[in-house]
N, C-alpha and C positions, 0 to 999 in steps of 0.2 A: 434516541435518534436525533439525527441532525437535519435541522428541518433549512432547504435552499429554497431557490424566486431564482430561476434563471435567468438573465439580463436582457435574453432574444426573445423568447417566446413567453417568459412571465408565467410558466406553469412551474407550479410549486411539487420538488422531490424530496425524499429525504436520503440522508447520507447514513450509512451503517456507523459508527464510531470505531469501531474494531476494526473495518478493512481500512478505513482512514488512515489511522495509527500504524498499521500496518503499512502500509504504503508509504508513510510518512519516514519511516522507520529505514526502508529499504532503499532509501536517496542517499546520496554520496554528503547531502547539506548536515550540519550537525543541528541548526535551528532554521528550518525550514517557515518563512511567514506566510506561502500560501500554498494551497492546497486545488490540485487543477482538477474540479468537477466536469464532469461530461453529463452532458442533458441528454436525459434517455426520451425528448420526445424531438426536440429539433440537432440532437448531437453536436450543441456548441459548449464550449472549452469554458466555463467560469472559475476564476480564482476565488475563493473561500479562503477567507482569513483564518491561520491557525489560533491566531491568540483569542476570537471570537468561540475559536472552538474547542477550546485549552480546557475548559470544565471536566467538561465532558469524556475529553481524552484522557485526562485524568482519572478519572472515577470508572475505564477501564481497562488500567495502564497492565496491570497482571495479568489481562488476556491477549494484551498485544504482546510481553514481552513472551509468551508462553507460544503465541505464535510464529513470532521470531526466530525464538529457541527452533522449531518447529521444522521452518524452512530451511534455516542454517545447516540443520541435519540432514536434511535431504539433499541440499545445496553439496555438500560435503560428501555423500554416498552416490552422488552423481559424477561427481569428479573422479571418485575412484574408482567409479565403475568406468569413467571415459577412460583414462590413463591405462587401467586392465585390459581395454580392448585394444586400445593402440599398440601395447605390449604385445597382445596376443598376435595382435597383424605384421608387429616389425620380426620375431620370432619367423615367422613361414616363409 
């Protein structure tokens, strides 16, 4: 776990590494340097250094890319599920 210090409120969370990497993944950036933490007690925005967190990410990169894989697919079966409907509505 990825251990934060929110910058507002100074109460300490931790970050999952896996939804990290995931989310880090799903950006348009190819080398993202930060990483925009949401404080689950006062909901303020901290940026978290990737390359502080680069360890870590590393040592669970096969369950990110596995989740990736994951989304893609579903990302993928939702398009053509949309495109099928639209067919089926321009048809009537």
């Amino acid at each position: 776990m990825i251990n934060h210090t929110c910058f507002k409120c100074k109460r300490r969370f931790e970050l999952d590494p896996v939804f990290v990497g995931f989310e880090l993944s799903k950006l348009n950036k190819k080398k993202p340097s930060y990483y925009q933490a949401v404080c689950p007690a006062c909901r303020a925005i901290n940026k978290v250094s990737v390359s502080q967190m680069q360890a870590e990410l590393d040592s669970v990169a096969d369950e990110i890319q596995a989740m990736m894989a994951d989304y893609e697919k579903k990302k993928a079966e939702a398009k053509v599920e949309a495109q099928a409907e639209r067919e089926a509505k321009s048809e009537k």
